[in-house]
N, C-alpha and C positions, 0 to 999 in steps of 0.2 A: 393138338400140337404134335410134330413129328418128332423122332428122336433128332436129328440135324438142327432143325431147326431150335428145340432145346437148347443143344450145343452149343448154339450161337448165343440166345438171351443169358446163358450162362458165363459164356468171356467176352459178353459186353459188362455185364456186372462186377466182374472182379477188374476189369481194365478199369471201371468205376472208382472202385473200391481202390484200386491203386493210386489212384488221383486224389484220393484223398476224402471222395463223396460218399458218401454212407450209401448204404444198398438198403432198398425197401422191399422186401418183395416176400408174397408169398407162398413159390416155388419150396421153399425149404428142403426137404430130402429127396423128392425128385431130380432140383439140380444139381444136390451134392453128388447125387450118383453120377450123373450124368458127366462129370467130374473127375468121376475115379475116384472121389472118397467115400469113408466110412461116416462123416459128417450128417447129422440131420437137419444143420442151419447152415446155408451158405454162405453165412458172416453175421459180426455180433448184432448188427442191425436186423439181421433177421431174425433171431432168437431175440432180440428186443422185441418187435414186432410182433412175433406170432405169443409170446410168452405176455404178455403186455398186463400189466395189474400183478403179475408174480414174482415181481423183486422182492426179494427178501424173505420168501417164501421157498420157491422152486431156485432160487441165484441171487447172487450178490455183487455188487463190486465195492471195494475200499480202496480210498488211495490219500494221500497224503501228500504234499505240493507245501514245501517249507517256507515260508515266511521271509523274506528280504527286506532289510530295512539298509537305507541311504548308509547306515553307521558301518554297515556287512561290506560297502566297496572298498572300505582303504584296505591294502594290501591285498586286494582279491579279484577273481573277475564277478562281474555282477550276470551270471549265468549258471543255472544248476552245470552239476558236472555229472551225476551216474545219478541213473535212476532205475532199481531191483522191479522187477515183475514175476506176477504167476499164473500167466494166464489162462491157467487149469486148473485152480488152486482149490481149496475145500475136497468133495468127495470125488473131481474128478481124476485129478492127481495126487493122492492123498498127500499130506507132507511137504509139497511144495507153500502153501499160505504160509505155513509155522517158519519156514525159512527161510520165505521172502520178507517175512518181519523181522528174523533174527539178522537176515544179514544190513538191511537198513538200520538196525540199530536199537530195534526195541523186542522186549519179551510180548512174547504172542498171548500170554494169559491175560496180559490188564493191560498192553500198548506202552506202557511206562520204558522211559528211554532206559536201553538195556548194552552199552559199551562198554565191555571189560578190555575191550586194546588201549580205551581214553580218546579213541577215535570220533571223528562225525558222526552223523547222523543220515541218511540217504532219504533219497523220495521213492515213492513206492509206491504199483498199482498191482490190483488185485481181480481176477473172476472168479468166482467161487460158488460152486456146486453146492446145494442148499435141501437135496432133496435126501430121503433118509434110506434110497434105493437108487440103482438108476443111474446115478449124476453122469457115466459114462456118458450120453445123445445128449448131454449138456455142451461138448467138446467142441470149438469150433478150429479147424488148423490154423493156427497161428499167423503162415501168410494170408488170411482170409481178415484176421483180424479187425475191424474200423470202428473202434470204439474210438469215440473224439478226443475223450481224455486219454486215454491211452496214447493214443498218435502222438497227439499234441507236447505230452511229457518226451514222450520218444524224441520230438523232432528239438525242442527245448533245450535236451541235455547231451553235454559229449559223449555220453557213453550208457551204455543198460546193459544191465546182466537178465536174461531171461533165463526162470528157473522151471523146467519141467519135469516129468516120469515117463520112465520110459521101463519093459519090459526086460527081462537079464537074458533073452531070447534074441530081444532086438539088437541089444549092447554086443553080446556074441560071449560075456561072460558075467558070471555075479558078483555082486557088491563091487558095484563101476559106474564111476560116473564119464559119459561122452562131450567130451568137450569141444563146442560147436562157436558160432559167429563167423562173422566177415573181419573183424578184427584180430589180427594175425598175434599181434602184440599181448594183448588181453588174454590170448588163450597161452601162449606161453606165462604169461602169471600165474593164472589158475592150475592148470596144466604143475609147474613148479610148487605152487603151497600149496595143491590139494595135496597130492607124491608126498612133499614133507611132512605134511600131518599123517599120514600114513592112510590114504587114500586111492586107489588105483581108477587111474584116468586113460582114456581111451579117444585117440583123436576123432573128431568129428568127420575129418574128410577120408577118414574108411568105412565109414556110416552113412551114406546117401542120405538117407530116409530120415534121420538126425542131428542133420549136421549142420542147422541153422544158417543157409547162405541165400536163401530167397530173400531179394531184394525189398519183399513189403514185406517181410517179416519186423514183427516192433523193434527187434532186437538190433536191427540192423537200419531202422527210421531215426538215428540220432543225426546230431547237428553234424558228424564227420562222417557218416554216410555206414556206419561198422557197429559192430557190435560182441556179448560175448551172451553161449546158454550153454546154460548145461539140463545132457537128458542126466538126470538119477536112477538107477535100478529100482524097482520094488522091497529089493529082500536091503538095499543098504539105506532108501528112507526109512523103514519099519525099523533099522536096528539105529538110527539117529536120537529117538523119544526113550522114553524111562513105559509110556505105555502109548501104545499106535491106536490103540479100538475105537476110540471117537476124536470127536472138535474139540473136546474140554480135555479129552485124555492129555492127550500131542499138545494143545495151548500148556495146561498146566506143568507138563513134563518136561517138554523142551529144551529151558536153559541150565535146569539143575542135571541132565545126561552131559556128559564127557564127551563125547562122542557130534552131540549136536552142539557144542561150544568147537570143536575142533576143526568143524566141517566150518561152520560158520565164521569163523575166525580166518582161517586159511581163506575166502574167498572174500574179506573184509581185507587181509594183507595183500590179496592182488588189487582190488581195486585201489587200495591206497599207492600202491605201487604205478600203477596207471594214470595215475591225478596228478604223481609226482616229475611225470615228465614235460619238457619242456613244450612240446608239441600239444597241452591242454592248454594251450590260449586258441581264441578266437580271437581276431585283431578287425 
Protein backbone atom coordinates (compact mmCIF):
# COMPACT_ATOMS: atom_id res chain seq x y z
CA UNK A 1 0.00 0.00 0.00
CA UNK A 2 1.34 3.35 -0.98
CA UNK A 3 1.63 6.38 1.18
CA UNK A 4 -1.31 8.20 -0.89
CA UNK A 5 -3.23 5.69 -1.04
CA UNK A 6 -3.06 5.37 2.84
CA UNK A 7 -4.16 8.77 3.06
CA UNK A 8 -7.11 8.05 1.56
CA UNK A 9 -8.32 4.61 3.67
CA UNK A 10 -7.55 6.95 6.25
CA UNK A 11 -10.25 10.02 5.55
CA UNK A 12 -12.53 7.64 4.45
CA UNK A 13 -12.49 6.25 8.11
CA UNK A 14 -12.79 9.24 9.98
CA UNK A 15 -15.42 10.72 7.37
CA UNK A 16 -16.99 7.28 8.89
CA UNK A 17 -16.26 7.88 12.18
CA UNK A 18 -17.95 11.29 11.72
CA UNK A 19 -21.12 9.71 10.75
CA UNK A 20 -21.48 8.30 13.41
CA UNK A 21 -20.19 4.38 12.15
CA UNK A 22 -17.59 2.90 14.37
CA UNK A 23 -14.16 2.24 12.46
CA UNK A 24 -12.94 -1.35 12.46
CA UNK A 25 -9.66 -1.54 11.26
CA UNK A 26 -6.43 -2.70 11.78
CA UNK A 27 -4.18 -0.05 10.40
CA UNK A 28 -3.71 1.34 13.87
CA UNK A 29 -0.58 3.54 14.12
CA UNK A 30 0.28 3.35 10.57
CA UNK A 31 -2.81 5.39 9.94
CA UNK A 32 -2.37 7.64 12.74
CA UNK A 33 0.72 8.71 11.41
CA UNK A 34 -0.41 9.06 8.30
CA UNK A 35 -2.60 11.61 9.96
CA UNK A 36 -0.19 13.76 11.51
CA UNK A 37 -0.72 12.30 14.82
CA UNK A 38 1.06 11.06 17.70
CA UNK A 39 -1.96 8.48 18.19
CA UNK A 40 -1.45 4.60 18.04
CA UNK A 41 -5.39 3.91 17.47
CA UNK A 42 -7.05 5.64 14.91
CA UNK A 43 -10.24 5.63 17.09
CA UNK A 44 -11.82 4.02 20.02
CA UNK A 45 -13.04 1.21 17.86
CA UNK A 46 -9.72 0.53 16.96
CA UNK A 47 -8.14 0.23 20.15
CA UNK A 48 -11.36 -1.78 20.87
CA UNK A 49 -10.32 -4.05 18.20
CA UNK A 50 -6.85 -4.49 18.28
CA UNK A 51 -6.80 -4.53 22.47
CA UNK A 52 -9.82 -6.96 22.39
CA UNK A 53 -10.08 -9.34 25.76
CA UNK A 54 -8.01 -6.38 27.71
CA UNK A 55 -10.75 -4.22 29.23
CA UNK A 56 -10.20 -3.99 32.45
CA UNK A 57 -6.88 -4.95 32.36
CA UNK A 58 -4.87 -2.68 29.76
CA UNK A 59 -8.44 0.19 29.76
CA UNK A 60 -11.58 0.74 31.14
CA UNK A 61 -14.63 2.69 30.53
CA UNK A 62 -17.24 3.90 33.22
CA UNK A 63 -20.14 5.72 32.75
CA UNK A 64 -23.33 6.37 34.43
CA UNK A 65 -26.77 7.25 32.43
CA UNK A 66 -29.18 8.39 35.46
CA UNK A 67 -32.46 6.99 35.74
CA UNK A 68 -35.84 8.74 34.57
CA UNK A 69 -38.81 8.03 35.92
CA UNK A 70 -42.54 9.34 34.41
CA UNK A 71 -42.60 11.15 38.23
CA UNK A 72 -39.04 13.37 36.99
CA UNK A 73 -41.34 15.18 34.13
CA UNK A 74 -43.46 17.51 36.15
CA UNK A 75 -41.74 20.64 36.26
CA UNK A 76 -38.94 19.49 34.13
CA UNK A 77 -37.75 18.64 30.69
CA UNK A 78 -37.66 14.91 30.20
CA UNK A 79 -34.00 15.11 28.71
CA UNK A 80 -30.44 14.89 30.29
CA UNK A 81 -29.09 18.38 30.35
CA UNK A 82 -24.85 18.10 30.95
CA UNK A 83 -23.08 15.32 30.75
CA UNK A 84 -19.04 15.49 32.38
CA UNK A 85 -16.34 13.25 30.49
CA UNK A 86 -12.67 12.07 30.42
CA UNK A 87 -11.85 10.84 27.74
CA UNK A 88 -8.14 10.37 28.82
CA UNK A 89 -8.89 9.53 32.22
CA UNK A 90 -6.89 6.94 34.63
CA UNK A 91 -3.06 6.94 33.67
CA UNK A 92 -3.44 8.70 30.56
CA UNK A 93 -4.30 12.13 31.82
CA UNK A 94 -3.67 11.75 35.22
CA UNK A 95 -6.46 13.39 37.46
CA UNK A 96 -8.98 14.06 34.92
CA UNK A 97 -11.22 10.44 36.13
CA UNK A 98 -11.15 11.95 39.91
CA UNK A 99 -12.62 15.02 38.50
CA UNK A 100 -14.93 13.90 36.16
CA UNK A 101 -16.59 12.15 39.21
CA UNK A 102 -16.29 15.04 41.48
CA UNK A 103 -17.81 17.38 39.15
CA UNK A 104 -20.81 14.93 38.35
CA UNK A 105 -21.36 14.70 41.81
CA UNK A 106 -19.82 11.96 43.42
CA UNK A 107 -16.51 11.19 45.52
CA UNK A 108 -14.14 9.26 43.38
CA UNK A 109 -13.06 6.76 46.35
CA UNK A 110 -16.58 4.76 46.80
CA UNK A 111 -18.85 6.67 43.89
CA UNK A 112 -21.16 7.69 46.78
CA UNK A 113 -23.15 10.85 45.84
CA UNK A 114 -20.70 13.60 46.84
CA UNK A 115 -22.64 17.48 46.50
CA UNK A 116 -21.58 19.88 48.84
CA UNK A 117 -23.40 22.90 46.72
CA UNK A 118 -26.96 20.59 47.36
CA UNK A 119 -26.86 20.57 43.77
CA UNK A 120 -27.65 17.62 41.13
CA UNK A 121 -26.07 15.06 40.17
CA UNK A 122 -24.71 14.71 36.39
CA UNK A 123 -24.13 11.72 33.77
CA UNK A 124 -20.79 10.81 33.13
CA UNK A 125 -18.35 8.98 30.80
CA UNK A 126 -15.11 7.76 31.27
CA UNK A 127 -11.71 6.01 29.32
CA UNK A 128 -9.29 5.19 31.36
CA UNK A 129 -5.84 4.07 31.17
CA UNK A 130 -5.44 0.77 33.18
CA UNK A 131 -1.85 0.03 32.43
CA UNK A 132 0.73 0.47 35.37
CA UNK A 133 3.40 2.02 32.62
CA UNK A 134 2.67 3.44 29.24
CA UNK A 135 -1.12 4.44 29.36
CA UNK A 136 0.30 7.39 27.14
CA UNK A 137 -0.31 4.93 23.21
CA UNK A 138 -3.54 4.33 25.11
CA UNK A 139 -4.57 8.21 23.92
CA UNK A 140 -6.96 8.44 21.26
CA UNK A 141 -7.55 12.40 19.99
CA UNK A 142 -10.62 13.11 20.89
CA UNK A 143 -12.20 14.23 17.53
CA UNK A 144 -11.35 10.64 16.48
CA UNK A 145 -13.43 9.63 19.43
CA UNK A 146 -16.63 6.76 18.33
CA UNK A 147 -17.29 5.15 21.34
CA UNK A 148 -21.18 4.49 20.92
CA UNK A 149 -21.87 5.24 24.46
CA UNK A 150 -19.98 8.19 24.49
CA UNK A 151 -21.57 9.66 21.16
CA UNK A 152 -24.81 8.71 22.18
CA UNK A 153 -24.68 10.66 25.82
CA UNK A 154 -23.11 13.36 23.81
CA UNK A 155 -25.84 13.56 21.35
CA UNK A 156 -28.74 12.96 24.38
CA UNK A 157 -27.65 15.81 26.35
CA UNK A 158 -27.62 19.91 26.05
CA UNK A 159 -24.51 20.24 27.01
CA UNK A 160 -20.92 18.32 28.13
CA UNK A 161 -18.10 19.53 29.77
CA UNK A 162 -14.90 17.59 28.53
CA UNK A 163 -12.22 17.34 31.01
CA UNK A 164 -8.51 16.95 29.82
CA UNK A 165 -4.46 17.53 30.54
CA UNK A 166 -2.63 19.18 28.93
CA UNK A 167 1.12 20.23 29.36
CA UNK A 168 2.08 23.90 31.07
CA UNK A 169 4.29 24.08 27.85
CA UNK A 170 1.35 23.68 25.61
CA UNK A 171 -0.90 26.07 28.01
CA UNK A 172 2.08 28.77 27.50
CA UNK A 173 2.01 29.06 31.44
CA UNK A 174 1.70 26.99 34.72
CA UNK A 175 -1.08 25.97 37.02
CA UNK A 176 -3.88 27.05 34.07
CA UNK A 177 -6.41 25.78 32.89
CA UNK A 178 -7.36 26.43 28.86
CA UNK A 179 -10.71 26.96 28.39
CA UNK A 180 -12.05 25.36 25.02
CA UNK A 181 -15.58 24.27 23.33
CA UNK A 182 -17.99 25.56 20.68
CA UNK A 183 -20.16 26.97 23.24
CA UNK A 184 -19.37 30.62 23.69
CA UNK A 185 -21.64 30.90 26.66
CA UNK A 186 -20.41 28.00 28.71
CA UNK A 187 -16.86 29.19 28.54
CA UNK A 188 -17.56 32.43 29.74
CA UNK A 189 -19.05 30.61 33.04
CA UNK A 190 -16.27 28.58 33.67
CA UNK A 191 -13.88 31.12 32.45
CA UNK A 192 -15.85 33.54 35.52
CA UNK A 193 -15.97 30.60 38.56
CA UNK A 194 -12.80 29.20 37.83
CA UNK A 195 -11.02 33.26 37.95
CA UNK A 196 -13.35 33.43 41.31
CA UNK A 197 -12.07 30.46 42.83
CA UNK A 198 -8.90 31.72 42.29
CA UNK A 199 -7.90 29.73 39.16
CA UNK A 200 -6.14 31.26 36.20
CA UNK A 201 -7.87 30.48 32.92
CA UNK A 202 -6.54 30.88 29.57
CA UNK A 203 -8.85 31.12 26.46
CA UNK A 204 -9.00 28.21 24.19
CA UNK A 205 -9.03 30.30 20.87
CA UNK A 206 -5.30 31.32 21.57
CA UNK A 207 -4.61 27.53 21.86
CA UNK A 208 -5.17 25.90 18.30
CA UNK A 209 -4.09 22.77 19.38
CA UNK A 210 -6.52 22.95 22.53
CA UNK A 211 -9.15 24.62 21.94
CA UNK A 212 -11.79 22.14 21.55
CA UNK A 213 -13.72 23.34 18.30
CA UNK A 214 -13.64 20.30 16.12
CA UNK A 215 -16.89 19.45 15.11
CA UNK A 216 -16.89 15.44 16.05
CA UNK A 217 -15.24 16.21 19.06
CA UNK A 218 -17.89 14.55 22.05
CA UNK A 219 -17.69 17.85 23.62
CA UNK A 220 -19.19 19.48 20.91
CA UNK A 221 -21.80 16.20 19.67
CA UNK A 222 -24.56 17.48 22.15
CA UNK A 223 -28.15 18.00 21.24
CA UNK A 224 -27.30 22.00 20.58
CA UNK A 225 -24.46 21.26 18.51
CA UNK A 226 -21.68 23.12 21.48
CA UNK A 227 -20.07 22.38 23.94
CA UNK A 228 -17.49 23.25 26.82
CA UNK A 229 -13.46 21.42 27.83
CA UNK A 230 -11.10 22.29 29.58
CA UNK A 231 -7.21 21.35 28.99
CA UNK A 232 -5.73 21.28 32.90
CA UNK A 233 -1.91 21.81 33.40
CA UNK A 234 0.09 18.98 34.93
CA UNK A 235 1.66 20.89 37.89
CA UNK A 236 -2.18 22.29 38.69
CA UNK A 237 -3.88 18.68 38.55
CA UNK A 238 -1.01 17.27 40.80
CA UNK A 239 -1.59 20.27 43.29
CA UNK A 240 -5.74 19.45 43.09
CA UNK A 241 -5.20 15.87 45.58
CA UNK A 242 -3.95 15.61 49.19
CA UNK A 243 -1.50 12.82 47.18
CA UNK A 244 -1.20 12.41 43.06
CA UNK A 245 1.16 9.00 43.15
CA UNK A 246 -1.54 6.55 42.19
CA UNK A 247 -5.56 5.54 41.44
CA UNK A 248 -6.25 4.92 45.13
CA UNK A 249 -3.87 7.85 46.17
CA UNK A 250 -6.15 10.79 44.05
CA UNK A 251 -9.66 8.54 44.58
CA UNK A 252 -8.92 8.58 48.24
CA UNK A 253 -7.60 12.36 48.52
CA UNK A 254 -9.59 14.09 46.28
CA UNK A 255 -12.71 15.53 48.27
CA UNK A 256 -11.03 16.20 51.59
CA UNK A 257 -8.05 18.72 49.43
CA UNK A 258 -9.40 22.41 49.38
CA UNK A 259 -8.29 22.99 46.42
CA UNK A 260 -9.99 20.03 44.61
CA UNK A 261 -13.49 21.09 46.32
CA UNK A 262 -12.67 24.58 44.83
CA UNK A 263 -11.90 23.51 41.30
CA UNK A 264 -14.83 21.30 41.40
CA UNK A 265 -17.27 23.51 42.72
CA UNK A 266 -16.56 26.57 40.47
CA UNK A 267 -17.21 24.31 37.30
CA UNK A 268 -20.34 22.73 39.16
CA UNK A 269 -21.58 26.81 39.54
CA UNK A 270 -21.00 27.13 35.76
CA UNK A 271 -22.82 24.52 34.78
CA UNK A 272 -25.53 25.19 37.01
CA UNK A 273 -25.45 28.53 35.64
CA UNK A 274 -25.87 27.29 32.04
CA UNK A 275 -29.08 24.91 32.83
CA UNK A 276 -30.52 28.02 34.38
CA UNK A 277 -31.01 29.84 31.12
CA UNK A 278 -33.91 29.89 29.22
CA UNK A 279 -32.48 28.64 26.05
CA UNK A 280 -32.09 24.83 27.84
CA UNK A 281 -35.41 23.80 26.42
CA UNK A 282 -35.69 21.61 23.59
CA UNK A 283 -39.39 22.23 22.34
Amino acid sequence: MTHMSRRTVLASALATAAAGTPIVTGVGATAAHAAGEDDLYISNTDLYTQLAGREGTDFGRRYKRHQMLDSDFSGRSPFHRTTVMALHGGGIEIGTSELCLGIAGYDPKDLSVWTPDGGPVHDYWMFEGLLSTGNSKLHVTSKNCDDHVARSMAASSLNVLSLHGCKEEQAGAPMSVVVGGLNADFKTYLHDELRAAGFNTIDGSTKPDLAGVNTTNPCNLTMLGKGGQLEITTDLRQSLFGDYSSRTARAGTATSDADFVRFTGACRRAIALLEARADQQIL
